[in-house]
N, CA, C and O atoms as a Tinker XYZ file with bonds, in Angstrom:
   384  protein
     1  N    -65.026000   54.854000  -40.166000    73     2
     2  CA   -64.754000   54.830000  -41.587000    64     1     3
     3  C    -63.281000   55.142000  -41.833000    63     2     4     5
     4  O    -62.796000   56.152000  -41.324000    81     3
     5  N    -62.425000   54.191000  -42.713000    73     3     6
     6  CA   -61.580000   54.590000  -43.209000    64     5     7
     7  C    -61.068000   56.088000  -44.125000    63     6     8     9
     8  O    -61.731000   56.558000  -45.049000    81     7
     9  N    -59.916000   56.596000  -43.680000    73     7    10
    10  CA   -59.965000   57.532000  -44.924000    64     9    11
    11  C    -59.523000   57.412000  -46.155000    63    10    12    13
    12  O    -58.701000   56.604000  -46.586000    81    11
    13  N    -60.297000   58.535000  -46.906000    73    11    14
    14  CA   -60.585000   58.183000  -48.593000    64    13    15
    15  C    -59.857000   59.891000  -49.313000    63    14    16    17
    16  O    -59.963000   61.096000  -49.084000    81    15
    17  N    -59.075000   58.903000  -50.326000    73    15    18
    18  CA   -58.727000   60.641000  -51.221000    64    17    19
    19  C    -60.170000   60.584000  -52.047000    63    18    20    21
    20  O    -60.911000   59.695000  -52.467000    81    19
    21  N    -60.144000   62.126000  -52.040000    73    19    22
    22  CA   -61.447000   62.569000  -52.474000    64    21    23
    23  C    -61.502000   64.014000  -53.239000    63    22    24    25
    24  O    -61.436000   64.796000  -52.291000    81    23
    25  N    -61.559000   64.548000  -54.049000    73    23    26
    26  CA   -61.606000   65.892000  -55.490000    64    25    27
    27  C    -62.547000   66.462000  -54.676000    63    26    28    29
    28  O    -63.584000   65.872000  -54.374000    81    27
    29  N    -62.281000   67.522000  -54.309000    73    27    30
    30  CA   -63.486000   68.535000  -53.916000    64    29    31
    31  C    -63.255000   69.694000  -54.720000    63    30    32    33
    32  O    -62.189000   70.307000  -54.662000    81    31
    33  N    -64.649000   70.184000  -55.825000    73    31    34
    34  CA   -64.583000   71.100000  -56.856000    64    33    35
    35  C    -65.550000   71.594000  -56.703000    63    34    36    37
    36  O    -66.529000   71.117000  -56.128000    81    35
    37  N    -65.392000   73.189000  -57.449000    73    35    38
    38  CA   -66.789000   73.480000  -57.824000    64    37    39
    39  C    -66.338000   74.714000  -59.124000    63    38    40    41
    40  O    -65.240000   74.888000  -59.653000    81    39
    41  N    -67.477000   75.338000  -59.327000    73    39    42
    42  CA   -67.475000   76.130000  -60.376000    64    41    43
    43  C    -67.619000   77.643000  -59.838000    63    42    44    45
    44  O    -68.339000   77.797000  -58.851000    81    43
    45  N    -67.146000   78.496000  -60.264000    73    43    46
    46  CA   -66.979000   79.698000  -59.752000    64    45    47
    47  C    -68.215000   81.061000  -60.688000    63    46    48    49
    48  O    -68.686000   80.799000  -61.794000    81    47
    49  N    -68.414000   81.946000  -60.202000    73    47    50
    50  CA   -68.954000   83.085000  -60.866000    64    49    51
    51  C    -68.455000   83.768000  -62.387000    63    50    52    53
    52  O    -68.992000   84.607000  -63.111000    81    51
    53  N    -67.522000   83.205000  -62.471000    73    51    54
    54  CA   -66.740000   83.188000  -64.211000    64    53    55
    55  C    -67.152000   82.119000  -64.931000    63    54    56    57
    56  O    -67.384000   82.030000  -66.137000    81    55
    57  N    -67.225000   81.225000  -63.967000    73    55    58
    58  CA   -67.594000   79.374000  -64.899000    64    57    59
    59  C    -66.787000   78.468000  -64.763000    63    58    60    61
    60  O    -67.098000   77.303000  -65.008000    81    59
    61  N    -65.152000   78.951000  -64.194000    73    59    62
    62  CA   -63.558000   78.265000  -64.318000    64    61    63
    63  C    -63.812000   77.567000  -63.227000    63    62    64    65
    64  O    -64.370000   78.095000  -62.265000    81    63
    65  N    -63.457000   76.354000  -63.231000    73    63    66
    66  CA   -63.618000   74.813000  -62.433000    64    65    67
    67  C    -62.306000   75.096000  -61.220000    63    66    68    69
    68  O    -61.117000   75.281000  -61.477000    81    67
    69  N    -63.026000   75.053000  -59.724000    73    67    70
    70  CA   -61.527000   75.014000  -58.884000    64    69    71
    71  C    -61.438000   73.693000  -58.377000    63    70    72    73
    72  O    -62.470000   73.445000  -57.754000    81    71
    73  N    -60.494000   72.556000  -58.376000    73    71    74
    74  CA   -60.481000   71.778000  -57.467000    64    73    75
    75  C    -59.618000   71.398000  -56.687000    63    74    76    77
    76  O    -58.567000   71.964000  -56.987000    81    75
    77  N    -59.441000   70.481000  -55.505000    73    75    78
    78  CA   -58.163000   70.456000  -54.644000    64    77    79
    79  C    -58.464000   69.100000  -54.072000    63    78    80    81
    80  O    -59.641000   68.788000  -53.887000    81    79
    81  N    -57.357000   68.160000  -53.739000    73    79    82
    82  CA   -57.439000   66.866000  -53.487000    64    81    83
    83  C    -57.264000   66.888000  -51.917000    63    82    84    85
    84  O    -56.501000   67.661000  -51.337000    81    83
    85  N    -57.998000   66.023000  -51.351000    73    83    86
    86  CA   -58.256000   66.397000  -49.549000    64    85    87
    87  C    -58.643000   64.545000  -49.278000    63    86    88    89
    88  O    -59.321000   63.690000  -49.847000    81    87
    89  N    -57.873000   64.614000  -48.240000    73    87    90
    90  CA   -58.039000   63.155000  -47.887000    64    89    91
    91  C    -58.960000   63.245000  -46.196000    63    90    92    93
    92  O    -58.474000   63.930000  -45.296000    81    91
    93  N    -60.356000   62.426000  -45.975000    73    91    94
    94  CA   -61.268000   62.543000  -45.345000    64    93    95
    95  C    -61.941000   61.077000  -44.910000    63    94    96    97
    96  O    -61.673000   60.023000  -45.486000    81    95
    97  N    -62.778000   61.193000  -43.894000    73    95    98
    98  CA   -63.928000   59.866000  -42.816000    64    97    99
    99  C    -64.718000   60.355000  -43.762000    63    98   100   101
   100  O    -64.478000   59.736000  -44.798000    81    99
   101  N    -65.498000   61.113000  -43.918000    73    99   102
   102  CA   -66.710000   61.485000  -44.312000    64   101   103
   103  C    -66.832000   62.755000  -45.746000    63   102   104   105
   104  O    -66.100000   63.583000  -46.289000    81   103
   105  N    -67.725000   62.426000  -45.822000    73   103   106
   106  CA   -68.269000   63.041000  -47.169000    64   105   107
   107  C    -68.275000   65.238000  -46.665000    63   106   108   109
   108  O    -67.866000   66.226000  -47.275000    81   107
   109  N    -68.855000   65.072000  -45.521000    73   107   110
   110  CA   -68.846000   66.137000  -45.085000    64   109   111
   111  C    -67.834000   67.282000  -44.399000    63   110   112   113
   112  O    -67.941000   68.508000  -44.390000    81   111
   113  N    -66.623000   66.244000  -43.722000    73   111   114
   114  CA   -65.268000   66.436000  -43.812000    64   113   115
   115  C    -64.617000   66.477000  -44.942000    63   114   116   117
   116  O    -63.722000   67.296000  -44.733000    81   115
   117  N    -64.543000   66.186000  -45.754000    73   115   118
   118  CA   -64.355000   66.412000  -47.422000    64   117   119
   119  C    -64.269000   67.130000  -47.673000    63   118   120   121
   120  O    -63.208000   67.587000  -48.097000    81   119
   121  N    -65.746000   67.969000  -47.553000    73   119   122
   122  CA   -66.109000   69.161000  -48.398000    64   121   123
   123  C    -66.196000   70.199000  -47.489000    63   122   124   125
   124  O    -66.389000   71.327000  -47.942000    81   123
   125  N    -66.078000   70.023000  -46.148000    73   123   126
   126  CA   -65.526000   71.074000  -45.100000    64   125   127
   127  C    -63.839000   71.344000  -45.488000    63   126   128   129
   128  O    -63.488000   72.519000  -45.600000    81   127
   129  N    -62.903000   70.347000  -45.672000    73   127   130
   130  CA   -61.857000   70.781000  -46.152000    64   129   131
   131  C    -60.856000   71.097000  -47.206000    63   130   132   133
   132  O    -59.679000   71.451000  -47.128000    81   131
   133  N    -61.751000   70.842000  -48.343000    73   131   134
   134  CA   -61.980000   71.210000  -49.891000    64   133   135
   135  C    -62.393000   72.535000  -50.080000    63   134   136   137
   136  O    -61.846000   73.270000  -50.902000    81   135
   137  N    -63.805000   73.066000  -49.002000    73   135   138
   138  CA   -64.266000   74.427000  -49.403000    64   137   139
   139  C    -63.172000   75.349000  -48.215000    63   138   140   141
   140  O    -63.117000   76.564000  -48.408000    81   139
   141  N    -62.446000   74.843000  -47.186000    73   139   142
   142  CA   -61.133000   75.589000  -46.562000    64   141   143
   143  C    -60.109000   75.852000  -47.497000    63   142   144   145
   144  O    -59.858000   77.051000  -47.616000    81   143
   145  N    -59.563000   75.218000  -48.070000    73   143   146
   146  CA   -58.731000   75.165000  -49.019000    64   145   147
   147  C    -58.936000   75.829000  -50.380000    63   146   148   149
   148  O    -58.021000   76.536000  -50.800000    81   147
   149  N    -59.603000   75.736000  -50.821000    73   147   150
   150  CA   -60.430000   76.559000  -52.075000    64   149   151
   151  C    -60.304000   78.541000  -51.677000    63   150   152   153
   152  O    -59.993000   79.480000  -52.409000    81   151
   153  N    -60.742000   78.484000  -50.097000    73   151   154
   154  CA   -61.308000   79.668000  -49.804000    64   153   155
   155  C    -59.729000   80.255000  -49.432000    63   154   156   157
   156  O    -59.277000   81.365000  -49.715000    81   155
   157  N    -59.132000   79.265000  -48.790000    73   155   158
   158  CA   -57.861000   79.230000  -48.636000    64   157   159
   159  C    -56.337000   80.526000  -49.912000    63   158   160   161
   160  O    -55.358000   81.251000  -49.740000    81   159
   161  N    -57.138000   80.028000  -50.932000    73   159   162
   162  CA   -55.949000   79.877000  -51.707000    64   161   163
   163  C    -56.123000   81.145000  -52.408000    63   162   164   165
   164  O    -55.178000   81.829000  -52.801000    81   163
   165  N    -57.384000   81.448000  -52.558000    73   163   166
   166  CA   -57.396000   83.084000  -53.074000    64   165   167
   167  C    -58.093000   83.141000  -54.485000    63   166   168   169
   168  O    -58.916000   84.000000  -54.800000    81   167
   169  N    -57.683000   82.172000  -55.248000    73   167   170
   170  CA   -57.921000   82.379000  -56.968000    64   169   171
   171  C    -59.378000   82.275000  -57.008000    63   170   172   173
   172  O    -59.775000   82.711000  -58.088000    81   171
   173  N    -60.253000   81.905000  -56.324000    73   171   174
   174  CA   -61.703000   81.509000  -56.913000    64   173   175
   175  C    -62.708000   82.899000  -56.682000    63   174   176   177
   176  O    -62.454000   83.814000  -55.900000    81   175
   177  N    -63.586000   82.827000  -57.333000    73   175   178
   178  CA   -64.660000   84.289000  -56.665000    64   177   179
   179  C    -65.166000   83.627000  -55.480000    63   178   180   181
   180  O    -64.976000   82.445000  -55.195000    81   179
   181  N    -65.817000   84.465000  -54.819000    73   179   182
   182  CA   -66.345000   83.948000  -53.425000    64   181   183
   183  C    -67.167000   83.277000  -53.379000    63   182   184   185
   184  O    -68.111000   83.385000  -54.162000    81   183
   185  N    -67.090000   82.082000  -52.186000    73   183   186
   186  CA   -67.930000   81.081000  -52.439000    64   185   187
   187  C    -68.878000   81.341000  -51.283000    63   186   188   189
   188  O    -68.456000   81.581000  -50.152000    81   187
   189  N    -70.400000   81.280000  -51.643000    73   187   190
   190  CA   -71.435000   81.468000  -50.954000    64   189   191
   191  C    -72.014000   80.618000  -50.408000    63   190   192   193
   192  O    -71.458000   79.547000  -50.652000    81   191
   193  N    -73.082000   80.468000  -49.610000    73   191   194
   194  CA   -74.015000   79.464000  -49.878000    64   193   195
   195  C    -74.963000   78.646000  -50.464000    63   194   196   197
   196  O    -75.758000   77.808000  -50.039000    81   195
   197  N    -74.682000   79.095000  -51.539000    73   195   198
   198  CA   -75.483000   78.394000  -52.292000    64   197   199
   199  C    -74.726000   77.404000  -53.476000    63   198   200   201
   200  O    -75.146000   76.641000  -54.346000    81   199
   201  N    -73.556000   77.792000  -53.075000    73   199   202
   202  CA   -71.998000   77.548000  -54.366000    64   201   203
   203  C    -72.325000   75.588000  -54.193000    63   202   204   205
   204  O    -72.368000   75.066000  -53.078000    81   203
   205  N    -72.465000   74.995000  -55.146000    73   203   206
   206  CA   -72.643000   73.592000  -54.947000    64   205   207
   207  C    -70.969000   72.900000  -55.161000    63   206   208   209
   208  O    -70.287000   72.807000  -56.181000    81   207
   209  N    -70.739000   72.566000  -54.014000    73   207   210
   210  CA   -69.600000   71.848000  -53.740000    64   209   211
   211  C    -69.583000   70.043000  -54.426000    63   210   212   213
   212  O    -70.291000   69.149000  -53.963000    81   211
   213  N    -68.774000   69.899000  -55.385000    73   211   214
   214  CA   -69.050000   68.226000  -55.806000    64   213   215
   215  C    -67.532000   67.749000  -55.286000    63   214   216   217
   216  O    -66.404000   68.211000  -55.452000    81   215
   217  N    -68.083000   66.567000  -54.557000    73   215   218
   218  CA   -66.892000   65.773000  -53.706000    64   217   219
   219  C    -66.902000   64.335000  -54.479000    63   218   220   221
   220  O    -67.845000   63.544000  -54.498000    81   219
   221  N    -65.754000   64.196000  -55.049000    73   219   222
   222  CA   -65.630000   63.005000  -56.229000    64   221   223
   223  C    -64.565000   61.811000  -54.877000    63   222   224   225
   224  O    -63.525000   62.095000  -54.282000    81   223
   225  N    -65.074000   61.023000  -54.844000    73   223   226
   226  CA   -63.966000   59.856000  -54.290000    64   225   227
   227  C    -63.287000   59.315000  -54.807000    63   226   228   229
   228  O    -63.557000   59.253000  -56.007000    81   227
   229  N    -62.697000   58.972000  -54.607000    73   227   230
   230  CA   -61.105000   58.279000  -55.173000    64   229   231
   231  C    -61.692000   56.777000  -55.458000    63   230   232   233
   232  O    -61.763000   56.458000  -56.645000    81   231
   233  N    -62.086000   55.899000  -54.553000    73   231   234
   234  CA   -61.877000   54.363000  -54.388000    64   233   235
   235  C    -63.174000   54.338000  -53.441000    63   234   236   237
   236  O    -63.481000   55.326000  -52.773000    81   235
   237  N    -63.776000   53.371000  -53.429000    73   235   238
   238  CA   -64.712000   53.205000  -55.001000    64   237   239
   239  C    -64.721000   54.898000  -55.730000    63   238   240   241
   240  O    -64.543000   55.947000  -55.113000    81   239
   241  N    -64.912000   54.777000  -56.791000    73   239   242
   242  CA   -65.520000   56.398000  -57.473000    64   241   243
   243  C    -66.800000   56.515000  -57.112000    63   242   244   245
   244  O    -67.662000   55.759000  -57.561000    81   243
   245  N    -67.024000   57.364000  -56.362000    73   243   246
   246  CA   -68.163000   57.711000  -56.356000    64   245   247
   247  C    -68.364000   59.359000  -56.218000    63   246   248   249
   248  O    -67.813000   59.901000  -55.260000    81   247
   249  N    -69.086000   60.118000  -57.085000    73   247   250
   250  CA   -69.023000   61.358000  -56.801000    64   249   251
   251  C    -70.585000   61.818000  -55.880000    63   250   252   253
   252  O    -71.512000   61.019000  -56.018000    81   251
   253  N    -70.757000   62.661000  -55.271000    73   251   254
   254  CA   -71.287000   64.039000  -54.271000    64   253   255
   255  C    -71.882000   64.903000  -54.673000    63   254   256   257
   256  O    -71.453000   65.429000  -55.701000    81   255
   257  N    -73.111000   65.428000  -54.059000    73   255   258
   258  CA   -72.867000   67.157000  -54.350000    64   257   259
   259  C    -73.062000   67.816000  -53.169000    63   258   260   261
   260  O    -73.932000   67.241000  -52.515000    81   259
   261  N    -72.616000   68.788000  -52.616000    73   259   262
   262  CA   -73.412000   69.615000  -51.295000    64   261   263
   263  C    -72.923000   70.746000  -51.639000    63   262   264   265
   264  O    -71.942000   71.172000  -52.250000    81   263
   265  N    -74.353000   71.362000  -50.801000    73   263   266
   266  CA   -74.446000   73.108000  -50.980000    64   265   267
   267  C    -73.052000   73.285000  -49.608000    63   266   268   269
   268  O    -72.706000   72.397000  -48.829000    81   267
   269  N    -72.505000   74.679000  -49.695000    73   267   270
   270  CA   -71.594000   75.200000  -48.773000    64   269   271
   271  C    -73.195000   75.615000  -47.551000    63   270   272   273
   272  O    -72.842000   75.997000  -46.435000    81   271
   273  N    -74.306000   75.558000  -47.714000    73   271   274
   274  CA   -75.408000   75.932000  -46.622000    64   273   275
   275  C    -76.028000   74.466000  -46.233000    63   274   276   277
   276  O    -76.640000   74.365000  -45.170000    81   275
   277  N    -75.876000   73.345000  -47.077000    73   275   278
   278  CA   -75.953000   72.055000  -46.262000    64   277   279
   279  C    -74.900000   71.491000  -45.501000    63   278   280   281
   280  O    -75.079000   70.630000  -44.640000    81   279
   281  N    -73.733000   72.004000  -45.835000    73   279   282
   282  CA   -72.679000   71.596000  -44.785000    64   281   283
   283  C    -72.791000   72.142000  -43.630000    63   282   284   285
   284  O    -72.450000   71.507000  -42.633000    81   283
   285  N    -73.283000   73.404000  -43.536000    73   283   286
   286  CA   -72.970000   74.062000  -42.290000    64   285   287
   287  C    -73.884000   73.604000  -41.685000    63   286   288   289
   288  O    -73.711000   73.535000  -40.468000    81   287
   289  N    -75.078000   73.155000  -42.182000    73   287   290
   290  CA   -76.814000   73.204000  -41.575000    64   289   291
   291  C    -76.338000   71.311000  -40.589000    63   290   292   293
   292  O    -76.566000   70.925000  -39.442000    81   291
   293  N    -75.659000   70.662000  -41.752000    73   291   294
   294  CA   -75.464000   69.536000  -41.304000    64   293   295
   295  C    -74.380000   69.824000  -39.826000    63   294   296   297
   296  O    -74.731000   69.268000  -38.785000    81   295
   297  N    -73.434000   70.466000  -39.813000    73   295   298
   298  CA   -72.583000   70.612000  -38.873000    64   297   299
   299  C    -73.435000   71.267000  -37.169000    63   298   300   301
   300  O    -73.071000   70.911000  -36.048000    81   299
   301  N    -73.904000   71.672000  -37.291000    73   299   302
   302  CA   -74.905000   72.239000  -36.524000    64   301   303
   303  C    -76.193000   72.091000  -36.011000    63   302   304   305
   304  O    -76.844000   72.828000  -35.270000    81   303
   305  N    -76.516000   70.766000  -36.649000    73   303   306
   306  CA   -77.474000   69.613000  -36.377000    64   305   307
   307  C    -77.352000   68.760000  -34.698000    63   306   308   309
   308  O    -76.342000   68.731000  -33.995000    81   307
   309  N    -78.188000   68.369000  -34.503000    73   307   310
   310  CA   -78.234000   67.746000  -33.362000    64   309   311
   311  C    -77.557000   66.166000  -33.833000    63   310   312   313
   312  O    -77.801000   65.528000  -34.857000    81   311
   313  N    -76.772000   65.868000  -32.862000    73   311   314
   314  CA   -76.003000   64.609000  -33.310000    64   313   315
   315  C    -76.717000   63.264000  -32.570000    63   314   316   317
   316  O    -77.616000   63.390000  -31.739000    81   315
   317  N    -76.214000   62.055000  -32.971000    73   315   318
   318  CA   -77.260000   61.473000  -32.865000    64   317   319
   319  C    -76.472000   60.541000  -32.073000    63   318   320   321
   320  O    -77.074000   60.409000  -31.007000    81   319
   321  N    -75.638000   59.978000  -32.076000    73   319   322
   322  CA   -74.302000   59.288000  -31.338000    64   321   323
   323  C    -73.314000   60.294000  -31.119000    63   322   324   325
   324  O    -73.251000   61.279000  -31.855000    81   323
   325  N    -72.435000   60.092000  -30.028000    73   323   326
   326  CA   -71.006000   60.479000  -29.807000    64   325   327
   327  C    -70.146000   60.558000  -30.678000    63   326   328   329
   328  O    -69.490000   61.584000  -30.857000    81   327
   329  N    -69.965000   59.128000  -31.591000    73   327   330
   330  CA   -69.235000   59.614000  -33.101000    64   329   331
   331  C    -69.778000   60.765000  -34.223000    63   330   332   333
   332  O    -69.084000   61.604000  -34.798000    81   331
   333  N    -70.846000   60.600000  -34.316000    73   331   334
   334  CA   -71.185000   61.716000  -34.630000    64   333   335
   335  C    -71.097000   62.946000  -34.369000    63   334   336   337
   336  O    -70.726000   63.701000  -35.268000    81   335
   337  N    -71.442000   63.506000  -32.961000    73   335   338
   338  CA   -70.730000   64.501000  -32.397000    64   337   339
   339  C    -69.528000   64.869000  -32.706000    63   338   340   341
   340  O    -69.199000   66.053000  -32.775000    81   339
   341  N    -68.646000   63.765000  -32.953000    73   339   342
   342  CA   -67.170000   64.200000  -33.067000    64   341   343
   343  C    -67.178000   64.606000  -34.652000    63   342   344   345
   344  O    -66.473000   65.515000  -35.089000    81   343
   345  N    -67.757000   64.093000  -35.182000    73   343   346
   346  CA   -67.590000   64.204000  -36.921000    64   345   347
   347  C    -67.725000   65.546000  -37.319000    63   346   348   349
   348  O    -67.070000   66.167000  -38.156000    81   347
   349  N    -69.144000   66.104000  -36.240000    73   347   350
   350  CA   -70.108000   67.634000  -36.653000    64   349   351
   351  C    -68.710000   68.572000  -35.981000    63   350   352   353
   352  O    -68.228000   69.463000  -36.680000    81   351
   353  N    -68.107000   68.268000  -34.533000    73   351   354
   354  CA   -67.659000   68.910000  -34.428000    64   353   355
   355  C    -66.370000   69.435000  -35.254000    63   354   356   357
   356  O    -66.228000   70.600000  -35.625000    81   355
   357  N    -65.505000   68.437000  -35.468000    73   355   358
   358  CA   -64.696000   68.515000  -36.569000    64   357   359
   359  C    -64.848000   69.047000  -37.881000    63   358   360   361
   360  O    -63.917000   69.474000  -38.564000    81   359
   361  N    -66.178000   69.006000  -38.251000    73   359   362
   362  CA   -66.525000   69.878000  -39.554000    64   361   363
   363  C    -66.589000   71.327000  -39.242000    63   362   364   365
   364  O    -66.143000   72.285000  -39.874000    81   363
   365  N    -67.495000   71.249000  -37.700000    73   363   366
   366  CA   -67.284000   72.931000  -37.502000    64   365   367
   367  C    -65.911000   73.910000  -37.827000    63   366   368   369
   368  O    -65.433000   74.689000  -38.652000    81   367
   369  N    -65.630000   73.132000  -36.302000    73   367   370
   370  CA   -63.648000   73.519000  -36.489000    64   369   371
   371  C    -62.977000   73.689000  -37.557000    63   370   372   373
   372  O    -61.837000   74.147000  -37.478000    81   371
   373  N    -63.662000   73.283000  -39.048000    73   371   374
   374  CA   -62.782000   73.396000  -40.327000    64   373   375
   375  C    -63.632000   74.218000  -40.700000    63   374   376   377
   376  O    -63.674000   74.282000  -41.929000    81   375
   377  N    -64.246000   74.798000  -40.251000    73   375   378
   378  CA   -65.167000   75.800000  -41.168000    64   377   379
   379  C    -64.907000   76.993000  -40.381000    63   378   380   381
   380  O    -64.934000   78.093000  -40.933000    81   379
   381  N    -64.660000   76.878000  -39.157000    73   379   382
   382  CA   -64.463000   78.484000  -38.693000    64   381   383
   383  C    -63.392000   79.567000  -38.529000    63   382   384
   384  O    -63.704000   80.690000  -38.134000    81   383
C-alpha cells in the first residue's frame, strides 16, 4: 500500500479535540503514530485504552475509529503473511 496523509484525533477527559497529521501504509500505523505523537507532546489528559482514536484520510476521505486496546490487541495478533508480520511489527515498535 501506498502512503496516505491521514488526521489522527481524539477527544480527551475535558472534551478538547487533539489532533496531529501522520503520514502511513496502514490504518493501524496511523493510529500507532498519531497516538505516539499525541502522547508525545504532553497537552492531552492521558490516553487509555479505551480512548477511541479516529484516523481521518486524506485521499480518498475516508475516516476510522480504533480503540488505543484494538491497536495493541491487533499488533500482537498472530500474522498471517510476512507482510503482515512486518506491518504488526512496526506498529509494535511505535508503541513501545
Amino acid at each position: 500500500m501506498a502512503p496516505r496523509s491521514c488526521v489522527v484525533s481524539f477527544s480527551d477527559t475535558t472534551g478538547v479535540r487533539h489532533r496531529v497529521d501522520v503520514t502511513a501504509d496502514t490504518l493501524y500505523e496511523a493510529a500507532a503514530l498519531g497516538l505516539k505523537l499525541l502522547r508525545d507532546h504532553g497537552w492531552a489528559s492521558p490516553i487509555g485504552p479505551a480512548t477511541r482514536l479516529e484516523v481521518r484520510v486524506s485521499h480518498p476521505a475516508i475516516t476510522h475509529e480504533v480503540t488505543v486496546l484494538q491497536l495493541r490487541k491487533w499488533s500482537e495478533s498472530t500474522a498471517v503473511t510476512p507482510e503482515e508480520r512486518v506491518r504488526k511489527d512496526r506498529v509494535r515498535t511505535i508503541l513501545a
